[in-house]
MARBA-3410 file (N, C-alpha, C, O; in Angstrom, 1 decimal):
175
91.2,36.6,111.8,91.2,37.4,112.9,89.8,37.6,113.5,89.7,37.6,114.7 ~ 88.4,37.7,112.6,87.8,38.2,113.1,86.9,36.6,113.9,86.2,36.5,114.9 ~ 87.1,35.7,113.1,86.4,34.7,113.6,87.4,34.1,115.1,86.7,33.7,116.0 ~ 88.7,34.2,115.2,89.0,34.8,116.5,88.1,35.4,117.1,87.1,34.8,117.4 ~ 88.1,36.7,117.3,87.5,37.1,117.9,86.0,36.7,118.0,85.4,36.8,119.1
85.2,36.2,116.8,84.3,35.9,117.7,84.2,34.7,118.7,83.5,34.4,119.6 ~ 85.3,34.0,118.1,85.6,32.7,119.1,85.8,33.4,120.8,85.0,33.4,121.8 ~ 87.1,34.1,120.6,87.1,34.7,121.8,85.6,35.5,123.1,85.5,35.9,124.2 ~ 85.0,35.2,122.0,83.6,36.4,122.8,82.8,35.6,123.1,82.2,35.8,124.2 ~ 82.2,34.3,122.1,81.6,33.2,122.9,82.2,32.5,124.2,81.5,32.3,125.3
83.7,32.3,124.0,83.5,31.5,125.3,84.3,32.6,126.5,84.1,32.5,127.7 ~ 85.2,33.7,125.9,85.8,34.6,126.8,85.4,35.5,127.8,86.1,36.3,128.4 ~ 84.2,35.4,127.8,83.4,36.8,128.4,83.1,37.9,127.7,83.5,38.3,126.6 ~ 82.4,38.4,128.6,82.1,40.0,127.7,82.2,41.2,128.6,83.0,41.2,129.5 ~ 81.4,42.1,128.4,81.4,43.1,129.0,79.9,44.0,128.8,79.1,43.7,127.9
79.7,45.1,129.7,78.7,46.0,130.1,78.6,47.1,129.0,77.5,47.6,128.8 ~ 79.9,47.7,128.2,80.2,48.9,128.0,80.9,49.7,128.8,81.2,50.8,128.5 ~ 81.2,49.2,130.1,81.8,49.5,131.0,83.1,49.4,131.1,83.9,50.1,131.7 ~ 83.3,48.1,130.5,84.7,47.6,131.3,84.7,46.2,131.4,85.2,45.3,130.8 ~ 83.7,46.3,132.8,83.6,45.3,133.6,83.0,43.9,133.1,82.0,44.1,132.3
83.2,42.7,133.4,83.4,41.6,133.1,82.3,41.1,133.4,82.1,41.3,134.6 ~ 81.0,40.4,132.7,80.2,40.2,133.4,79.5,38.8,133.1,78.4,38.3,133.2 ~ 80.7,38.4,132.5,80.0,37.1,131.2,79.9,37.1,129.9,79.9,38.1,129.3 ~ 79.9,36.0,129.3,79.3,36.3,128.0,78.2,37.2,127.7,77.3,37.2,128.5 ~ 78.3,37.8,126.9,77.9,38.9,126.2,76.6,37.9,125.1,77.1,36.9,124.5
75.4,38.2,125.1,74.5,37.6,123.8,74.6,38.2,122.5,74.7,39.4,122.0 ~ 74.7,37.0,122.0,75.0,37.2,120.6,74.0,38.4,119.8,72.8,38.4,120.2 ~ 74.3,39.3,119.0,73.1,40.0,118.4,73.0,39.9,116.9,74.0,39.5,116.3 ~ 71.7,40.2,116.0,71.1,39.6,115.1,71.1,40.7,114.3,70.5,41.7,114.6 ~ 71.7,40.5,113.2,72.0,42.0,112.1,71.4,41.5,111.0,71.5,40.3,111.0
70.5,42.3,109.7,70.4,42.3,108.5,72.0,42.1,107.7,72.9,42.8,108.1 ~ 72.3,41.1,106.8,73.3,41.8,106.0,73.6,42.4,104.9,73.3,41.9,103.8 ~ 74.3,43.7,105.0,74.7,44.6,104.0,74.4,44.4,102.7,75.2,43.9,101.9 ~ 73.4,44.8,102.4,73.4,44.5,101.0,73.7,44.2,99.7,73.0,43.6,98.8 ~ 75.2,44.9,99.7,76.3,44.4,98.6,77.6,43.8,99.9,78.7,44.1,99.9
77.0,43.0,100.7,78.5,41.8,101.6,78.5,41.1,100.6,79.3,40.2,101.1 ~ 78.2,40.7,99.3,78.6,39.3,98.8,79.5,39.9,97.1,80.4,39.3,96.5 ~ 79.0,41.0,97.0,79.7,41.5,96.0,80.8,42.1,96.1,81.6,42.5,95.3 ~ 80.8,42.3,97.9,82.0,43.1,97.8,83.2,42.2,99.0,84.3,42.4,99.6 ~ 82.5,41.4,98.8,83.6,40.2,100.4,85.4,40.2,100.2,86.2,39.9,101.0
85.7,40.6,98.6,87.2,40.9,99.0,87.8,42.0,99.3,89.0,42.0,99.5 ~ 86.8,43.3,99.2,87.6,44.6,100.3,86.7,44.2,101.5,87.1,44.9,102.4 ~ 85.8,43.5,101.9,85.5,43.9,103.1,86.3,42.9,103.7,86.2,42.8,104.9 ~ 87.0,42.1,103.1,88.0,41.1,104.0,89.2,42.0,104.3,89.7,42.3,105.4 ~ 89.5,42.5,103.2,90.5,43.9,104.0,90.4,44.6,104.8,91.4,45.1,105.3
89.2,45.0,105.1,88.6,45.8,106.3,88.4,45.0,107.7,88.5,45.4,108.8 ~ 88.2,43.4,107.3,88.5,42.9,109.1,89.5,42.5,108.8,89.9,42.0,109.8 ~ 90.2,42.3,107.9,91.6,41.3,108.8,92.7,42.5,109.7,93.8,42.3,110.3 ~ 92.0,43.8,109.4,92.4,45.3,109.9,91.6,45.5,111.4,92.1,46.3,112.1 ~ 90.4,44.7,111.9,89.8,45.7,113.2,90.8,45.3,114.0,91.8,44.5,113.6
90.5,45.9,115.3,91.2,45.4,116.7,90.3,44.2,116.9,89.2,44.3,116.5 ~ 90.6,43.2,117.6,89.3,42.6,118.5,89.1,42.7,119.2,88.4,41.8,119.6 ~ 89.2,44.0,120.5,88.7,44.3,121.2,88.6,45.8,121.0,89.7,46.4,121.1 ~ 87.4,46.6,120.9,87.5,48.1,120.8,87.6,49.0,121.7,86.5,49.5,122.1 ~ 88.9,49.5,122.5,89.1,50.0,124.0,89.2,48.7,124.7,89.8,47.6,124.7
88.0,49.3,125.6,87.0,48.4,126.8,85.9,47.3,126.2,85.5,46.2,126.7 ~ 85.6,48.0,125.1,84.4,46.9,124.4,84.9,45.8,123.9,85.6,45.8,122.9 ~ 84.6,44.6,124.7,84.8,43.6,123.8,83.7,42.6,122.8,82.4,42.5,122.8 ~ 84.5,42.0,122.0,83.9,41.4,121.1,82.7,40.8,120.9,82.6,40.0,121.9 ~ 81.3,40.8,119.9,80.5,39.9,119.9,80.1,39.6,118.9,80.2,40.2,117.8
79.5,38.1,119.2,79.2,37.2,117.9,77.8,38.0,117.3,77.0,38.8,117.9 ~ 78.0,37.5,115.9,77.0,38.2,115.5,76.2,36.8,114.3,76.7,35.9,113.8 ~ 74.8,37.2,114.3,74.1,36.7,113.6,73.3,37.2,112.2,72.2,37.7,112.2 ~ 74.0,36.9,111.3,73.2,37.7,110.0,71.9,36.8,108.9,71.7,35.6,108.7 ~ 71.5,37.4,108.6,70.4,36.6,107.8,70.7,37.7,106.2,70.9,38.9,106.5
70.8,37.5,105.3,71.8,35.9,105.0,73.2,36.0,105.7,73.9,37.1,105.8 ~ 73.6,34.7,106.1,74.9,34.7,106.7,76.3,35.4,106.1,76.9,34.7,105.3 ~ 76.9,36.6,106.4,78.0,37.2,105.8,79.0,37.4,107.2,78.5,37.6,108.4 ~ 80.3,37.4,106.9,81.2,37.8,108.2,81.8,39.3,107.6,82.9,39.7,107.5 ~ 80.6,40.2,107.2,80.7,41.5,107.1,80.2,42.3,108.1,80.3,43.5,108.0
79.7,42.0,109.0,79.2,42.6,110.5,79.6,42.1,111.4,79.5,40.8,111.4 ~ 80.4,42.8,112.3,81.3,43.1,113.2,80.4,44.3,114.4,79.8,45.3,114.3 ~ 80.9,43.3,115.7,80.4,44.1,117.1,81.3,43.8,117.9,82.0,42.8,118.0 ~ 81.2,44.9,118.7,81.7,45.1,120.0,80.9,45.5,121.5,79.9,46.3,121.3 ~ 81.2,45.2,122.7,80.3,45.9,123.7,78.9,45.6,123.6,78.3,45.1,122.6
78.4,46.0,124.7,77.1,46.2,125.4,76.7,47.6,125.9,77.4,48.2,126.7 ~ 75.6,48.3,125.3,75.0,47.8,123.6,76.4,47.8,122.5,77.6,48.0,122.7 ~ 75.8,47.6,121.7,76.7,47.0,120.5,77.4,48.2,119.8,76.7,49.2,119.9 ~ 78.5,48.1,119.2,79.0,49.0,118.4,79.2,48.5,117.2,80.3,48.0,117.1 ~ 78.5,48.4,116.1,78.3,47.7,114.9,78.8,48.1,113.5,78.3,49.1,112.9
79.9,47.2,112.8,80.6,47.7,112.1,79.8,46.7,110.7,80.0,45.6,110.4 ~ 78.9,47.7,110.0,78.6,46.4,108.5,79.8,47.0,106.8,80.2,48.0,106.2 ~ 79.8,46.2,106.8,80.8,46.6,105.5,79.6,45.7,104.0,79.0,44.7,103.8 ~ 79.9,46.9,103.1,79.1,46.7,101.6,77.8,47.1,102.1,76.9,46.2,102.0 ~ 77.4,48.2,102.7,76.2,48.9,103.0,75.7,49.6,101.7,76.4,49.7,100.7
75.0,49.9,101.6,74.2,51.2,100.3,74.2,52.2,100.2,73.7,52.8,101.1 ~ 74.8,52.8,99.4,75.4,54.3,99.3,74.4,55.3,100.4,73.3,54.7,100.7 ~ 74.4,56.1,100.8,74.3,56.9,102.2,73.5,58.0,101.0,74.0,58.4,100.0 ~ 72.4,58.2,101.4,70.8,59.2,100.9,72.0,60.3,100.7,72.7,60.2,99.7 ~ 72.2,61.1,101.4,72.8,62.6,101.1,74.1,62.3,100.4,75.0,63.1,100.8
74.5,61.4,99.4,76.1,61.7,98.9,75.6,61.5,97.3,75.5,60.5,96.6 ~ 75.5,63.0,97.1,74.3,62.7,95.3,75.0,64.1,95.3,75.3,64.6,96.4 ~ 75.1,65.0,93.6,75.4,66.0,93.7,74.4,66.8,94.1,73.2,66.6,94.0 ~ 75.2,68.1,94.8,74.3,69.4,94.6,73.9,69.0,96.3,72.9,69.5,96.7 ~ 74.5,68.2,97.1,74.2,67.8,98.3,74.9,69.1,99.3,76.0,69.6,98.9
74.5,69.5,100.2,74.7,70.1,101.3,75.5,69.6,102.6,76.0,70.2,103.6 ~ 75.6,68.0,102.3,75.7,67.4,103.5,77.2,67.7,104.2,78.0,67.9,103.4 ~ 77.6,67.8,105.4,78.8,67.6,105.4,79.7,66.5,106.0,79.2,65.8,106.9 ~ 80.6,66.4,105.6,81.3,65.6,106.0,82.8,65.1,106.9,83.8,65.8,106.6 ~ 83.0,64.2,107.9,83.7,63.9,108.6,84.7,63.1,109.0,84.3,61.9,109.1
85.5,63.3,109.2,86.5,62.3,109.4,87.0,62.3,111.2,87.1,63.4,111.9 ~ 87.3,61.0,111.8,87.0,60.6,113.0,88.8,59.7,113.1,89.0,58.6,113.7 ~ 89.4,60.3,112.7,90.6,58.9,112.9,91.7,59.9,112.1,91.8,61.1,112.3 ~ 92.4,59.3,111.1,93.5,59.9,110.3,93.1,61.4,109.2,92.2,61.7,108.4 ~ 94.0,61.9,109.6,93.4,63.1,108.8,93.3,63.3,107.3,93.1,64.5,106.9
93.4,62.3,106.5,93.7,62.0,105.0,92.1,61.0,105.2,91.7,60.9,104.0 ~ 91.4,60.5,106.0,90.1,59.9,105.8,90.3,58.9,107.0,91.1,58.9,108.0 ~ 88.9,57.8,106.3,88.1,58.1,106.1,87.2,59.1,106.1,87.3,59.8,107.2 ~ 86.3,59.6,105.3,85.2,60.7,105.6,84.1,59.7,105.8,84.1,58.5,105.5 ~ 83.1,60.6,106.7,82.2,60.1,107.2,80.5,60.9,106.9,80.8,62.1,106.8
79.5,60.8,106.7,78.3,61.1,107.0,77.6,61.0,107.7,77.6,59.8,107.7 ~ 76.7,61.3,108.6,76.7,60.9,110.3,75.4,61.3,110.2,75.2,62.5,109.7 ~ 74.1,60.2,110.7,73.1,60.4,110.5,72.6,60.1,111.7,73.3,59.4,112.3 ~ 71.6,60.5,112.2,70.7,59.7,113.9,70.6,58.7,113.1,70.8,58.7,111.9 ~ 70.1,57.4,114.1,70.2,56.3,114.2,69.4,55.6,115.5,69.9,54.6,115.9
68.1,56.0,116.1,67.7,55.7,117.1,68.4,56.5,118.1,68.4,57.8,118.1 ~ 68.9,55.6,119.5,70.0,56.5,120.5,71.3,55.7,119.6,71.7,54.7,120.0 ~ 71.7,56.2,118.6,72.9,55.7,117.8,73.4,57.0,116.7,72.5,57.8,116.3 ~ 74.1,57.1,116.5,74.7,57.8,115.3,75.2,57.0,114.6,76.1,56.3,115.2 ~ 75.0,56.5,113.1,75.2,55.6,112.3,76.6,57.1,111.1,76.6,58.2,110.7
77.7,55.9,111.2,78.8,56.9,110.8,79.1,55.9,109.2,79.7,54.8,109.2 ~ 78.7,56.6,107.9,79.0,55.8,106.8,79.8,56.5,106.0,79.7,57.7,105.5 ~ 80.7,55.8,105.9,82.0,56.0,105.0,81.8,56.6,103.2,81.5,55.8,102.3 ~ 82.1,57.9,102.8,81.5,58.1,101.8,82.8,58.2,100.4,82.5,58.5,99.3 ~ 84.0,57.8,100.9,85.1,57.7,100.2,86.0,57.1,99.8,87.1,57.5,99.3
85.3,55.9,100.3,85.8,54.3,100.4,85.1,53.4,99.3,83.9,53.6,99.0 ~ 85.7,52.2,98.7,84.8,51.4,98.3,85.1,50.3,98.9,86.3,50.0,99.0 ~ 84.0,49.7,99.5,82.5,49.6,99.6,82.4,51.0,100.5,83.4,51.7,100.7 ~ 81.4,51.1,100.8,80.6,52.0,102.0,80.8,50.9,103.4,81.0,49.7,103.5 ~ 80.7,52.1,104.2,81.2,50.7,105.4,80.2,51.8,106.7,80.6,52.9,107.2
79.1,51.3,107.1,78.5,52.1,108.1,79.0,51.6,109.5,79.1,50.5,109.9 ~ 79.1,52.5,110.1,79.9,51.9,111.8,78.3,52.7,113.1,78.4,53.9,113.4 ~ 77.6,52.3,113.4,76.3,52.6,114.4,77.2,52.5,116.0,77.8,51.5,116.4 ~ 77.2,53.4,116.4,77.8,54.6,117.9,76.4,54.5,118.8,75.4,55.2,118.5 ~ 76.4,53.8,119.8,75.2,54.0,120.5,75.6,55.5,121.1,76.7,55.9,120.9
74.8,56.2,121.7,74.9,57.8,122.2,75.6,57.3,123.3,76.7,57.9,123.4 ~ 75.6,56.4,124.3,76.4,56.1,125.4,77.9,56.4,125.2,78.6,57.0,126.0 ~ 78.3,56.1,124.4,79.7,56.2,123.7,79.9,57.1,123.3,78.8,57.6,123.0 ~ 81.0,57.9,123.0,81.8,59.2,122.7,82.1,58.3,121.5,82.5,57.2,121.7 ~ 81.9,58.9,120.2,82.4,58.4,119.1,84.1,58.9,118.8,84.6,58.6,117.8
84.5,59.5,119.5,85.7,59.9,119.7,86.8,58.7,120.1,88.0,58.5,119.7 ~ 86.2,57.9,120.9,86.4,57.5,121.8,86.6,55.7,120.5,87.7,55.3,120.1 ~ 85.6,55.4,120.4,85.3,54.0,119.4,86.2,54.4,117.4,87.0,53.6,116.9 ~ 85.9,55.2,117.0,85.9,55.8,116.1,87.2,55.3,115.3,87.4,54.5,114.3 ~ 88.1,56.3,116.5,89.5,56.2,115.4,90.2,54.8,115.4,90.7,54.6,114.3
90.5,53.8,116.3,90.9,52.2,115.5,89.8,52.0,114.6,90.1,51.2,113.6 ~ 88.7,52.3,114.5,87.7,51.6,113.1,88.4,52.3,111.9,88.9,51.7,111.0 ~ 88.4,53.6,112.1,89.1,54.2,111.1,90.1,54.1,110.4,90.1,54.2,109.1 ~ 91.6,53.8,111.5,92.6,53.8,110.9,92.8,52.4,110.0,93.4,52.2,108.9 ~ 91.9,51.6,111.0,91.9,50.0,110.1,91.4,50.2,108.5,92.0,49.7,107.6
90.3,51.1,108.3,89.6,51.3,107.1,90.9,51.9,106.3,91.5,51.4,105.4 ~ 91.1,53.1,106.6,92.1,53.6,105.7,93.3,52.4,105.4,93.9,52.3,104.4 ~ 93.5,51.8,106.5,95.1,51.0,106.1,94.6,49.9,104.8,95.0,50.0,103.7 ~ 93.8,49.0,105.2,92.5,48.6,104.1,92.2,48.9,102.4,92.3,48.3,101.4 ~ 91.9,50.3,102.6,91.3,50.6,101.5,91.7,51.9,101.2,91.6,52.8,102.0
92.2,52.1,99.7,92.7,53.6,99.4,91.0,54.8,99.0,90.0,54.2,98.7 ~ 91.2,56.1,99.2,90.3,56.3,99.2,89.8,56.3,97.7,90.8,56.2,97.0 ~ 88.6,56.3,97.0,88.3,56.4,96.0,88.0,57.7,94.9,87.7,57.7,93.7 ~ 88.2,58.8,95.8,86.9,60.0,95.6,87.6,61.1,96.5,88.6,60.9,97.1 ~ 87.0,62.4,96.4,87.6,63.5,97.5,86.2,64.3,97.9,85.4,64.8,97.1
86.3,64.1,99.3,85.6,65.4,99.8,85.2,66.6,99.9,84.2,67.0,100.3 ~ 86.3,67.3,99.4,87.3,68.0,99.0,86.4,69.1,98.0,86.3,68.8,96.8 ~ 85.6,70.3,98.3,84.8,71.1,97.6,85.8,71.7,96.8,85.1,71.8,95.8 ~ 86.8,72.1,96.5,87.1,72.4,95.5,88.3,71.7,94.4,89.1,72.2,93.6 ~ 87.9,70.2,95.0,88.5,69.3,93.9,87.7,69.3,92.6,86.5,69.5,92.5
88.4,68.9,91.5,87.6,69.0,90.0,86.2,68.2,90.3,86.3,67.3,91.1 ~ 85.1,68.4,89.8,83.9,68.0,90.1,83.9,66.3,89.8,83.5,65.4,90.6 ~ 84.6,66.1,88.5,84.3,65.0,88.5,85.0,63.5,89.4,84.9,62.3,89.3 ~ 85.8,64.4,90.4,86.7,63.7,91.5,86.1,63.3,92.8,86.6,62.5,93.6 ~ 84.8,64.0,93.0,84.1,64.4,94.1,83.4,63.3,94.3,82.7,62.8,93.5
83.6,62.9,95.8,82.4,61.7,96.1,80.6,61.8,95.7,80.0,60.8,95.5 ~ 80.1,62.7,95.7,78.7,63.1,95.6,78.5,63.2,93.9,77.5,63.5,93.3 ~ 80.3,62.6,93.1,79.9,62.0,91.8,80.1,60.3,91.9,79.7,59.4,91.2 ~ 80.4,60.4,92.6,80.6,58.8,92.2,79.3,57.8,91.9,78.2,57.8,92.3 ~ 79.9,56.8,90.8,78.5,55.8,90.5,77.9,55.2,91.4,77.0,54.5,91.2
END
């Protein structure tokens, strides 16, 4: 599906973030995830799950160094989905941080950090970690919940958010 789609985005057109139709869309150039190679058979569960078009945003190719089909975009600017990212700084015990869910009410949870003009949304109860970057143009409301529900349909959660689940159940334990 997803190499569809990026088939579809090279020669199909693209879009502004708008909507509107304006051509191909240029390809954009991502680091890849750190653990994409250790983790390539849930994160194949996680795209054979996206939409290929998110709303109005449609699809773009993406270029990784090293080459992984764990980063996934949409629109202009980009809405960038990396799967096998690195556990997220604030999910350690004794953390403050809080956490969110953007899609199904059973999860994914999310951690939501700035990100430039982006809100970078990483998944803290899933395995792998899966970070999704929201340029501020966009209502993450809006992009959010198909990333989400794909993830949960994907992957069972691992962990609970859940402050008064037994401690050792808690994401901010996990290895």
């Amino acid at each position: 599906m997803v190499l569809l789609a990026l088939t579809i985005a090279a020669v199909g057109g693209g879009d502004s973030g708008s909507g509107h139709i304006t051509g191909p869309l240029p390809a954009i150039t991502a680091e890849a995830p750190p653990h994409a190679a250790a983790m390539a058979a849930p994160c194949a569960r996680v795209l054979a799950e996206l939409p290929l078009q998110l709303g109005a945003l449609k699809p773009r190719v993406v270029h990784t160094h090293p080459d992984t089909p764990n980063v996934v975009a949409w629109g202009d600017p980009a809405v960038v989905l990396s799967c096998g990212v690195a556990r997220p700084a604030d999910l350690r015990p004794g953390s403050t941080a809080q956490y969110f869910t953007n899609g199904p009410a059973a999860g994914p949870f999310y951690t939501v950090t700035p990100s430039g003009d982006a809100n970078a949304w990483t998944t803290v109860d899933r395995e792998p970690y899966i970070e999704i970057t929201v340029p501020a143009q966009y209502q993450g409301g809006n992009v959010l919940p198909p990333l989400s529900r794909a993830i949960a349909k994907a992957l069972p959660a691992v962990c609970s958010t859940d402050p008064a689940a037994p401690v050792a159940k808690r994401c901010t334990r996990r290895p």
